[in-house]
BAZATOR-729443 format. One record per residue (C-alpha): x, y negated, z negated; residue number from 1; residue in one letter. Coordinates in steps of 0.25 Angstrom, whole numbers. Last residue first. Layout:
# BAZATOR-729443
<x = X&y = Y&z = Z&pos = NUM&code = a>
...
//
This chain:
# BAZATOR-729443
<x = -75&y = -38&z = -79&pos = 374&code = x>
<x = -84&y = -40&z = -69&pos = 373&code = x>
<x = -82&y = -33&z = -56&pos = 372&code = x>
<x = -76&y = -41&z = -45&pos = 371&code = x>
<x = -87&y = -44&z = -34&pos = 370&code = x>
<x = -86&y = -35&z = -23&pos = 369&code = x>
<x = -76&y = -38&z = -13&pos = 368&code = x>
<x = -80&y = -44&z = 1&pos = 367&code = x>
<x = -84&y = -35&z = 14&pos = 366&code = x>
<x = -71&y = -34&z = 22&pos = 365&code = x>
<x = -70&y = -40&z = 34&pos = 364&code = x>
<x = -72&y = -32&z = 46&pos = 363&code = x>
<x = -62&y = -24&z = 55&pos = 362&code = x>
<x = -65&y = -21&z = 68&pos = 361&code = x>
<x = -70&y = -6&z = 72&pos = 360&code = x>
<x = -67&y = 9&z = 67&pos = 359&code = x>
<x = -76&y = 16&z = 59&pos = 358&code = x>
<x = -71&y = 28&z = 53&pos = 357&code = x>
<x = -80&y = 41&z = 54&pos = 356&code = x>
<x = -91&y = 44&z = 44&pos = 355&code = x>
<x = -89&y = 49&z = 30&pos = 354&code = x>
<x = -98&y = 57&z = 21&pos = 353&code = x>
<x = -95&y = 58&z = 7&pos = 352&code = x>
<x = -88&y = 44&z = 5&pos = 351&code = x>
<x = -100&y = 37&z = 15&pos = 350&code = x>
<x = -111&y = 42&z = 5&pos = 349&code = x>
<x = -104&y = 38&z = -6&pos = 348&code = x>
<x = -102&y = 24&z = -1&pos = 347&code = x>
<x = -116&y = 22&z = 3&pos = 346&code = x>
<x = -119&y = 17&z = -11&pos = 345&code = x>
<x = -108&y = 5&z = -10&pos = 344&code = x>
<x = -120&y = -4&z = -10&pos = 343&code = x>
<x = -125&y = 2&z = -24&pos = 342&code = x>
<x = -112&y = 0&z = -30&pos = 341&code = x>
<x = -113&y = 15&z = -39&pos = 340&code = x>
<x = -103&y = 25&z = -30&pos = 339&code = x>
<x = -104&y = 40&z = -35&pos = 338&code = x>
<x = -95&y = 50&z = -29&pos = 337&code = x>
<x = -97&y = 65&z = -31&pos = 336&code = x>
<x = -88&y = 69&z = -22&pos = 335&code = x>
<x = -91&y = 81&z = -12&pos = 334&code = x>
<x = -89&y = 74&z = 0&pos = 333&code = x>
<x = -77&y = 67&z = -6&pos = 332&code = x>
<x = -69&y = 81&z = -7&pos = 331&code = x>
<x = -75&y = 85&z = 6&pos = 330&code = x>
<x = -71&y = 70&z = 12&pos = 329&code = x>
<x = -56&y = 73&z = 3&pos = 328&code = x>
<x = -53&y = 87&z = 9&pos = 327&code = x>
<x = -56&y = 83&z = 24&pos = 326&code = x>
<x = -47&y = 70&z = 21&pos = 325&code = x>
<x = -35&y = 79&z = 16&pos = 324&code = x>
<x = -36&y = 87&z = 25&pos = 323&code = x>
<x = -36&y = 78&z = 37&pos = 322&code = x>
<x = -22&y = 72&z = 31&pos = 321&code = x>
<x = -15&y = 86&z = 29&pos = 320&code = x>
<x = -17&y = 90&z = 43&pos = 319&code = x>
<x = -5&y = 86&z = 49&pos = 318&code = x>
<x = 3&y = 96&z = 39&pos = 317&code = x>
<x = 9&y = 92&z = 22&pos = 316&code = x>
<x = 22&y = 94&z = 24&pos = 315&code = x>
<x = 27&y = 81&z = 29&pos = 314&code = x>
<x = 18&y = 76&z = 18&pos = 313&code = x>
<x = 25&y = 85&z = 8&pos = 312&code = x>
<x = 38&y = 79&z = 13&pos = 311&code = x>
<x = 35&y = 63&z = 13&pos = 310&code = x>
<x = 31&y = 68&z = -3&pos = 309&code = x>
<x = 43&y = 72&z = -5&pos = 308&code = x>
<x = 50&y = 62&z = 0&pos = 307&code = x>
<x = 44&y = 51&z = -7&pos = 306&code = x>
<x = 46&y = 58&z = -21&pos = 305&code = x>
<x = 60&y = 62&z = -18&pos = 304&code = x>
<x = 63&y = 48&z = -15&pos = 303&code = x>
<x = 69&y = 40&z = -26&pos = 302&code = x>
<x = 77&y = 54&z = -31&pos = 301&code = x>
<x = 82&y = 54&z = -14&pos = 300&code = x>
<x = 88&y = 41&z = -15&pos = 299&code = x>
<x = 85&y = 31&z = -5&pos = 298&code = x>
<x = 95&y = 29&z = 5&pos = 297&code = x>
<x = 98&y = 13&z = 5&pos = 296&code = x>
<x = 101&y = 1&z = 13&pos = 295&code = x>
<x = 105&y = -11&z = 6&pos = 294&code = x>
<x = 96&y = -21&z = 0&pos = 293&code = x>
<x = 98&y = -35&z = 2&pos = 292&code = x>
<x = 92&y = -44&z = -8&pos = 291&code = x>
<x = 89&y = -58&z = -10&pos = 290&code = x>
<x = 92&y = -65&z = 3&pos = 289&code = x>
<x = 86&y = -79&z = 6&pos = 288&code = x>
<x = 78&y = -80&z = 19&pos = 287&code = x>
<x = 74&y = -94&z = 26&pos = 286&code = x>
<x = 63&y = -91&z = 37&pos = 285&code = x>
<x = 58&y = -99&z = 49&pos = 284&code = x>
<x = 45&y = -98&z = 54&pos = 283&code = x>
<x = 40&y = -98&z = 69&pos = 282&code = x>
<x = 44&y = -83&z = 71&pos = 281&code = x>
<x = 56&y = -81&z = 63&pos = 280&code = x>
<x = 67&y = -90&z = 63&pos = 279&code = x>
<x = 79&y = -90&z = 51&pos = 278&code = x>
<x = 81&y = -101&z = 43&pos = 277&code = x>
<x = 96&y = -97&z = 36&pos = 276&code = x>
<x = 97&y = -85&z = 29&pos = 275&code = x>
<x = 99&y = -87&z = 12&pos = 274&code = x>
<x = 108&y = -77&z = 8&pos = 273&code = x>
<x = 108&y = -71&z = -7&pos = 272&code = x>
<x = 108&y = -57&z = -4&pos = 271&code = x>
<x = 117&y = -55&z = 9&pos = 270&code = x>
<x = 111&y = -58&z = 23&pos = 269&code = x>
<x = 116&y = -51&z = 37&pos = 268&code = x>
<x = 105&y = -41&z = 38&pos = 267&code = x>
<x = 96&y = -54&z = 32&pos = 266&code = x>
<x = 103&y = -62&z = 45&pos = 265&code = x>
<x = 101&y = -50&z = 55&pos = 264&code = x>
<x = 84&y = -48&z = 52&pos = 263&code = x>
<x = 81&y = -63&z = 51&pos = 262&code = x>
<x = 80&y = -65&z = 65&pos = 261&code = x>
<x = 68&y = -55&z = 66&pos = 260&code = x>
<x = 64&y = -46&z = 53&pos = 259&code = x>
<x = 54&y = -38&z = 59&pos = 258&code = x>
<x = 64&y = -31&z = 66&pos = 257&code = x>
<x = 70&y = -28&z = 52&pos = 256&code = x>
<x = 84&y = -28&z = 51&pos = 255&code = x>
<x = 92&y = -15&z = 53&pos = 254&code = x>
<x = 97&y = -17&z = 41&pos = 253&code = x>
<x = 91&y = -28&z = 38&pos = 252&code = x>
<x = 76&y = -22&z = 32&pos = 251&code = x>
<x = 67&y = -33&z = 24&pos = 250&code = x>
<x = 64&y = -30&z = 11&pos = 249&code = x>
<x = 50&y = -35&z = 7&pos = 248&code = x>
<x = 47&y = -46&z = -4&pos = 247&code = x>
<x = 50&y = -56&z = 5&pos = 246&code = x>
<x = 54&y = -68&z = -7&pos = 245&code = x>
<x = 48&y = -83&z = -6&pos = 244&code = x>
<x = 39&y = -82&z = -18&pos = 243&code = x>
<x = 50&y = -78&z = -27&pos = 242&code = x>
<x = 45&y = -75&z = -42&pos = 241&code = x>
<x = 34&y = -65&z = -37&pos = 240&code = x>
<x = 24&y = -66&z = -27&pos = 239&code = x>
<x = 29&y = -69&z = -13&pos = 238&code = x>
<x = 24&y = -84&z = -6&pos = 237&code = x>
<x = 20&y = -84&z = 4&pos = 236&code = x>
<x = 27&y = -87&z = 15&pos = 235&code = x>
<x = 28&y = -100&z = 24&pos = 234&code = x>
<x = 37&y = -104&z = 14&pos = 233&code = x>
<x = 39&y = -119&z = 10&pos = 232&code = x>
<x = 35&y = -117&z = -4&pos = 231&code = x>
<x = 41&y = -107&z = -5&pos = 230&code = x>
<x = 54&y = -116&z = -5&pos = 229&code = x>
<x = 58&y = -113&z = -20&pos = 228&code = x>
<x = 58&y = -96&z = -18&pos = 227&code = x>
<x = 69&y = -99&z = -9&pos = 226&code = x>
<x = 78&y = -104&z = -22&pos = 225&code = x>
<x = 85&y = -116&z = -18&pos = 224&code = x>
<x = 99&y = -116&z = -20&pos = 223&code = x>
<x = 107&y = -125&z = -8&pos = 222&code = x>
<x = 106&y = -114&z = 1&pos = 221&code = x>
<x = 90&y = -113&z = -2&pos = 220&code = x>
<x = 85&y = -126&z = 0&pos = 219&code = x>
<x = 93&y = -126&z = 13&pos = 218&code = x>
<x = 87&y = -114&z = 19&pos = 217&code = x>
<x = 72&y = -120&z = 13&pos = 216&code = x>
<x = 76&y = -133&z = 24&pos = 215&code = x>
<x = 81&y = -125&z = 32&pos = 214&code = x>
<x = 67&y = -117&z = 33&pos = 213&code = x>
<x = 59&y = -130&z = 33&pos = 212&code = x>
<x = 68&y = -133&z = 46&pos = 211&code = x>
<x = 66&y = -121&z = 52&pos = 210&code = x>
<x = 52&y = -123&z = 53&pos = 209&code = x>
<x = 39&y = -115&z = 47&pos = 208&code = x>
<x = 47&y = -108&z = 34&pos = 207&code = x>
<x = 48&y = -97&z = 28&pos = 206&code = x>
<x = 56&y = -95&z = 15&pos = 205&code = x>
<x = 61&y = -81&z = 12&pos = 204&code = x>
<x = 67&y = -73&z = 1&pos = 203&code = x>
<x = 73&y = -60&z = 6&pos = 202&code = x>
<x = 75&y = -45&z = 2&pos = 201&code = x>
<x = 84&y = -38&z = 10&pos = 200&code = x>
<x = 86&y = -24&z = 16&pos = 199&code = x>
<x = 95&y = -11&z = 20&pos = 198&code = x>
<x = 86&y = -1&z = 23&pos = 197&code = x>
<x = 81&y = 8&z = 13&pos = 196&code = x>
<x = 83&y = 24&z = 18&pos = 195&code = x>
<x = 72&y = 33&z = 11&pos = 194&code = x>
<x = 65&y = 37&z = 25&pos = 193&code = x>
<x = 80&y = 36&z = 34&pos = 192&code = x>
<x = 83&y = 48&z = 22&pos = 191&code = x>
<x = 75&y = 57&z = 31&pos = 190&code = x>
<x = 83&y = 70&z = 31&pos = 189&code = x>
<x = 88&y = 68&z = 17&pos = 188&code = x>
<x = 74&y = 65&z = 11&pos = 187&code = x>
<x = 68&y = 77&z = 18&pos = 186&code = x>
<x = 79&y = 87&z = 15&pos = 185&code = x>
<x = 75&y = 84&z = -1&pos = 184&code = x>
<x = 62&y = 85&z = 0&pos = 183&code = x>
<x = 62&y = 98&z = 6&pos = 182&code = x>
<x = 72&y = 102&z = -4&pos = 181&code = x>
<x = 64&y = 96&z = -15&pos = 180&code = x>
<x = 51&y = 104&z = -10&pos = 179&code = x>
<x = 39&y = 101&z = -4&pos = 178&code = x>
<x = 24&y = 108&z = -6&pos = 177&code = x>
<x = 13&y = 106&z = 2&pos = 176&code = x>
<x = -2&y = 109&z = 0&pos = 175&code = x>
<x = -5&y = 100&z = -8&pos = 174&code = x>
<x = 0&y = 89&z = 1&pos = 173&code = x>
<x = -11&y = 81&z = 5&pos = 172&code = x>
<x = -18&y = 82&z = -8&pos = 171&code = x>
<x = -7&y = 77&z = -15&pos = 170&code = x>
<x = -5&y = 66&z = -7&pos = 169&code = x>
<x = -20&y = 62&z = -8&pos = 168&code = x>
<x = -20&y = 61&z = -22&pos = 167&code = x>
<x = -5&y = 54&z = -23&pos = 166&code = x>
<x = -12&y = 43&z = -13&pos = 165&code = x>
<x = -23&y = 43&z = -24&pos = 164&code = x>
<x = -14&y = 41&z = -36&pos = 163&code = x>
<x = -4&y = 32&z = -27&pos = 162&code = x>
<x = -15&y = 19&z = -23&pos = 161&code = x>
<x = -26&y = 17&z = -32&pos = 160&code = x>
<x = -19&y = 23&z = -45&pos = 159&code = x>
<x = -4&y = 21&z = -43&pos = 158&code = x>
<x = -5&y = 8&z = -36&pos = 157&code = x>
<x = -14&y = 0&z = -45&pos = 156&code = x>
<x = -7&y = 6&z = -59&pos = 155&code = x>
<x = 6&y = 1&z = -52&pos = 154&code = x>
<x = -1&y = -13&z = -48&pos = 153&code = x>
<x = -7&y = -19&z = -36&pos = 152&code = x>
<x = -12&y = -33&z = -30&pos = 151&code = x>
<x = 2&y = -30&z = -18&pos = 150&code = x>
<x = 10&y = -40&z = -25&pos = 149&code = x>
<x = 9&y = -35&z = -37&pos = 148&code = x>
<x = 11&y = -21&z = -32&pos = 147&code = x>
<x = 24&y = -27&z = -25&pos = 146&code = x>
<x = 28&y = -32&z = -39&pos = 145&code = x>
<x = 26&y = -17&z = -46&pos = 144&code = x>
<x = 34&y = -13&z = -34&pos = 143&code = x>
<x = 48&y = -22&z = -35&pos = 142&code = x>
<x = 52&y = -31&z = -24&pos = 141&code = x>
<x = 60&y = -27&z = -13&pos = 140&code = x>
<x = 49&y = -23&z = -3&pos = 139&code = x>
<x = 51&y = -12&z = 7&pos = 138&code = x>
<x = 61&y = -2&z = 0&pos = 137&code = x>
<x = 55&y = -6&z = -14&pos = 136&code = x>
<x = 39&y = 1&z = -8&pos = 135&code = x>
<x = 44&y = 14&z = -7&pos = 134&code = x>
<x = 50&y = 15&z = -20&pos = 133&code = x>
<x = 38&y = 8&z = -26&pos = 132&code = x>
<x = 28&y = 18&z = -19&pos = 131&code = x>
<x = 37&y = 30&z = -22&pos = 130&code = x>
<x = 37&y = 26&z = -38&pos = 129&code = x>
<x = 20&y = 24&z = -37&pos = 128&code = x>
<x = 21&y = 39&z = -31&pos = 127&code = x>
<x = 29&y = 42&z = -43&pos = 126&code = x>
<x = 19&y = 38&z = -53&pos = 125&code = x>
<x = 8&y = 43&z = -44&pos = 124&code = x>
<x = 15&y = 57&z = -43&pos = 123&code = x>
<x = 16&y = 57&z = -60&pos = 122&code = x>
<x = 2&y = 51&z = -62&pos = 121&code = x>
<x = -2&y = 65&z = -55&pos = 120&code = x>
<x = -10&y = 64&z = -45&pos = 119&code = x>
<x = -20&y = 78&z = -42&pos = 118&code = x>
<x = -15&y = 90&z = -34&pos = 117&code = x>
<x = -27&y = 99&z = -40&pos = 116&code = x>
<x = -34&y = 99&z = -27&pos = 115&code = x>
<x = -46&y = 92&z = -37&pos = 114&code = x>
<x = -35&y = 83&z = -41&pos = 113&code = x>
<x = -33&y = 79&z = -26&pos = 112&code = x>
<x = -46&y = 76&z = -21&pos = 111&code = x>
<x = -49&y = 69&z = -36&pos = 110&code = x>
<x = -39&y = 59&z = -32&pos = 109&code = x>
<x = -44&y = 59&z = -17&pos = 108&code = x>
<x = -57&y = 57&z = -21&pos = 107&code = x>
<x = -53&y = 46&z = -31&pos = 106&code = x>
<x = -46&y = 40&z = -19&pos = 105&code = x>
<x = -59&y = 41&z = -11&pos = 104&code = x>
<x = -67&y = 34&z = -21&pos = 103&code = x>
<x = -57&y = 22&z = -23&pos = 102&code = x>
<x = -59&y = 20&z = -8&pos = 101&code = x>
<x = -73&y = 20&z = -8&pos = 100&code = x>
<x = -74&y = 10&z = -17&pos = 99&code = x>
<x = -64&y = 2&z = -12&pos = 98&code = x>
<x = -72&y = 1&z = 1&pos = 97&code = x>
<x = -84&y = 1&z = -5&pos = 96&code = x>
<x = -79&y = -13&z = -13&pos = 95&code = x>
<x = -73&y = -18&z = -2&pos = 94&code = x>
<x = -87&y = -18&z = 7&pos = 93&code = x>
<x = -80&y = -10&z = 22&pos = 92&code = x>
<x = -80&y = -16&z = 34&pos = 91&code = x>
<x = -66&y = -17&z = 34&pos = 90&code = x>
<x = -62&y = -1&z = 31&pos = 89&code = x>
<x = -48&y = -1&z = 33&pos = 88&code = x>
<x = -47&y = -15&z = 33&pos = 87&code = x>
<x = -49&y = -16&z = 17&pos = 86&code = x>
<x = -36&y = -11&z = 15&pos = 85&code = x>
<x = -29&y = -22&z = 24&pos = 84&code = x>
<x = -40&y = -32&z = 18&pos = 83&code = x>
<x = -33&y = -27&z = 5&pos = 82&code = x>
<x = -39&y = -22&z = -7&pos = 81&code = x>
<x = -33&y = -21&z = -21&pos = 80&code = x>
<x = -46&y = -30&z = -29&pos = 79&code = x>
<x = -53&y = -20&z = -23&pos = 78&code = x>
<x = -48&y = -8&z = -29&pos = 77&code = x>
<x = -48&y = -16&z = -41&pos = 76&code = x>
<x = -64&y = -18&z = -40&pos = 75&code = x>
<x = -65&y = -3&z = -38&pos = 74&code = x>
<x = -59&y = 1&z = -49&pos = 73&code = x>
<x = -65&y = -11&z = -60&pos = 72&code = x>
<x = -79&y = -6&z = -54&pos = 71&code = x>
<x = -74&y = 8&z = -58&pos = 70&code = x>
<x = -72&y = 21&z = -49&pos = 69&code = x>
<x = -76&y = 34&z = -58&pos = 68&code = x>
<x = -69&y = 48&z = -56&pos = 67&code = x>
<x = -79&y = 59&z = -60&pos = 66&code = x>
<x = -83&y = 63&z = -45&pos = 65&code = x>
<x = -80&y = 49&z = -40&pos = 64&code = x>
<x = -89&y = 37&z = -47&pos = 63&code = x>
<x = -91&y = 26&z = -43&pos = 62&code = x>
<x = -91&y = 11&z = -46&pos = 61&code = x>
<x = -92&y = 13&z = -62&pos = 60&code = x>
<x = -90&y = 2&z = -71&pos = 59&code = x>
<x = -77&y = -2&z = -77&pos = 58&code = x>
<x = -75&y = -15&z = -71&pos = 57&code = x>
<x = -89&y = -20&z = -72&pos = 56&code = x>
<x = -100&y = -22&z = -61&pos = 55&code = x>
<x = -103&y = -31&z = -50&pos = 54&code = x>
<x = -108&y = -23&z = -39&pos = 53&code = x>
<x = -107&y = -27&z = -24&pos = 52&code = x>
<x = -115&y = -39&z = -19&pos = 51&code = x>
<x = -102&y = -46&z = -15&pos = 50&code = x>
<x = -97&y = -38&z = -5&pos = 49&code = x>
<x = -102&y = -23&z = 0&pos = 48&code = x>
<x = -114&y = -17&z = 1&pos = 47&code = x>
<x = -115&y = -16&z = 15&pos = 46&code = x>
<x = -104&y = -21&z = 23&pos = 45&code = x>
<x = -108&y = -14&z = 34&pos = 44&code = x>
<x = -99&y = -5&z = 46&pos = 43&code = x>
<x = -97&y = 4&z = 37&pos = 42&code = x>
<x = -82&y = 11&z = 35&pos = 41&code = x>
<x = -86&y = 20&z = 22&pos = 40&code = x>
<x = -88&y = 32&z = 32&pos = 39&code = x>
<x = -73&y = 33&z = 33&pos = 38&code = x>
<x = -73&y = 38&z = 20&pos = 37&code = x>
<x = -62&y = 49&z = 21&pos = 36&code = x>
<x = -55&y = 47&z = 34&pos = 35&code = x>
<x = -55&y = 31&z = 35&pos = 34&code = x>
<x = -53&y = 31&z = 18&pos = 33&code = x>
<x = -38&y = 38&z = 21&pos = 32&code = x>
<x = -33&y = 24&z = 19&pos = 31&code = x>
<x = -17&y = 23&z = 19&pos = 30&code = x>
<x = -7&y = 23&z = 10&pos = 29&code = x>
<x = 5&y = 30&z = 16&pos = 28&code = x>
<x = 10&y = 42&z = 8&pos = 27&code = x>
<x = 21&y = 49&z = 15&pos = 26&code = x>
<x = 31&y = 34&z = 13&pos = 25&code = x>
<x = 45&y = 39&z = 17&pos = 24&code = x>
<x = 39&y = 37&z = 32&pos = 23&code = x>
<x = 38&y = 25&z = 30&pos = 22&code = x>
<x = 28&y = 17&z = 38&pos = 21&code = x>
<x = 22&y = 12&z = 26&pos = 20&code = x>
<x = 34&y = 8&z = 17&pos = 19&code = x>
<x = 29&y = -4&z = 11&pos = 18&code = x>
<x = 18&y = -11&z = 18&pos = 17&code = x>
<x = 23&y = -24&z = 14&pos = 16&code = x>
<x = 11&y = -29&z = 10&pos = 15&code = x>
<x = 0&y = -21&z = 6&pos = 14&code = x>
<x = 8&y = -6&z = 1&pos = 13&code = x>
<x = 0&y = 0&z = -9&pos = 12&code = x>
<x = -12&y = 5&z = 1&pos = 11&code = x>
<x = -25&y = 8&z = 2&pos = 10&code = x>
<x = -28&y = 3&z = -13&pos = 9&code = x>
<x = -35&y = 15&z = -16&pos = 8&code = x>
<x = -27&y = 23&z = -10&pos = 7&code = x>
<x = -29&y = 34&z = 3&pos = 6&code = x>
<x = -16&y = 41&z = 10&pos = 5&code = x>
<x = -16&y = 44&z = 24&pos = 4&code = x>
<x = -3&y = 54&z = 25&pos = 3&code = x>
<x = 6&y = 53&z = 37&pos = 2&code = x>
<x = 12&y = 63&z = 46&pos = 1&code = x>
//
């Protein structure tokens, strides 16, 4: 069983994807807008692009029962937006669509107070905890930096993406109640879910011939550092202080399918090692060795909140999921939800009475509003 779990940035995990077909991870963060506002998937642009509203940062953009959505809110949102986000609903003007995601996560905020299972800064600050746990067994650097890395902060992720994922969790599982035992018994009969493979973290320099990549090989023997030859890396370069570094643990033992001819010497590599040329594909790879990290059962204390929450969803029934989105379109029916950008009018109307999804090939997006003034 899986839970659809709505954010206001879709998702906090862009791209590495940490973790999503775990099944330690009970929350996975995806859009629940296809059930709840499908109506919002028009086939015009209308009121969209450049000729939306130009107003301050502070002003009012609508207004859900006594929540406000601001200019500066909204623009933000925005700001966060991927095309991978945005294809979800590609026909649709960006600022409508964060529009109207931003109101649906106030919904489900004030879905859950009014159920009296609100979010507590104390679930969100431990949530946010989970989220960097989970996210340091697939990448070896440290969160805060990922969120950089991802156009995102702490504040960010805990208020547009945890508070109302927490919201709708609570909502789901009301109804449920867990205890220590049963947590307990679940951790030690899946430990597999809270195992770390054994891995390593590499530099690499990739090259178009094998000659340029002996020639970077050789630089390296004698001293170089790999982060001097970028400039001959088919790679990006990585933010940070080494450009050249993979900032993703790549699984040795066994080694990654994924990883080809490089999978048996980086099992066999030590820290420090520098590989020689290795061929994949029409490219040729040096890999330098920084870390190797061994395989390790994650204790229960760093888990507990991981487990028990993969347990209430256990418990929580099949039917958990249509529930809640019956509970939230009568909850949204019966909003008072004011939107004030003339072209996005049609938005309320659309919120309170959704139409089926429609499906077809995607579109472009529409272009962003122009940024608020400051």
């Amino acid at each position: 069983m899986t839970f659809f779990s709505y954010s206001r940035t879709g998702t906090t995990r862009q791209p590495l994807k940490c973790g999503e077909t775990a099944p330690y991870l009970p929350l996975l963060l995806v859009c629940v807008l296809g059930a709840v506002i499908a109506g919002c998937h028009s086939s015009n642009n209308s009121g969209g692009g450049g000729s939306a509203f130009n107003s301050q940062q502070g002003d009012e953009v609508a207004k859900v029962n006594n929540d406000v959505i601001t200019v500066g809110e909204m623009y933000d949102f925005m700001q966060r937006l991927t095309p991978q986000q945005m294809a979800s609903s590609p026909n649709e003007p960006v600022g409508k669509f964060a529009l109207s995601n931003l109101i649906t996560t106030h919904l489900i905020e004030q879905l859950a107070a009014n159920n009296k299972v609100p979010v507590t800064d104390q679930e969100v600050d431990q949530r946010y905890k989970d989220l960097a746990l989970l996210t340091s067994w697939e990448i070896p650097i440290p969160y805060e930096q990922y969120l950089t890395m991802t156009n995102q902060t702490p504040e960010t992720i805990k208020e547009y993406a945890i508070r109302p994922q927490m919201a709708q969790f609570n909502l789901m599982t009301r109804s449920v109640q867990v205890t220590p035992q049963e947590i307990q018994a679940y951790y030690n009969a899946h430990q597999n879910l809270y195992t770390i493979q054994r891995a390593v973290e590499i530099e690499r320099v990739v090259c178009p011939t094998k000659d340029a990549a002996q020639q970077v090989y050789d630089g390296v023997s004698k001293g170089g550092s790999m982060a001097s030859f970028q400039s001959q890396n088919m790679m990006p370069p990585t933010p940070g202080s080494d450009p050249t570094l993979l900032t993703q643990w790549l699984a040795v033992d066994p080694p990654s399918p994924a990883l080809g001819p490089l999978g048996k010497p980086l099992a066999a590599a030590k820290v420090g090692d520098t590989l020689k040329p290795i061929q994949l594909g029409q490219q040729w790879w040096v890999v330098h060795v920084v870390q190797n990290r061994p395989k390790t059962v994650v204790p229960f204390d760093q888990v507990q909140n991981i487990v028990r929450m993969t347990v209430l969803q256990s418990k929580a029934g099949p039917d958990v999921m249509p529930n809640f989105v019956h509970d939230l379109q009568q909850f949204q029916q019966s909003a008072a939800i004011t939107v004030k950008p003339p072209q996005y009018q049609d938005l309320v109307q659309q919120l309170k009475n959704p139409t089926p999804p429609q499906f077809g090939a995607p579109a472009p997006a529409a272009p962003a509003p122009s940024a608020p003034k400051k």
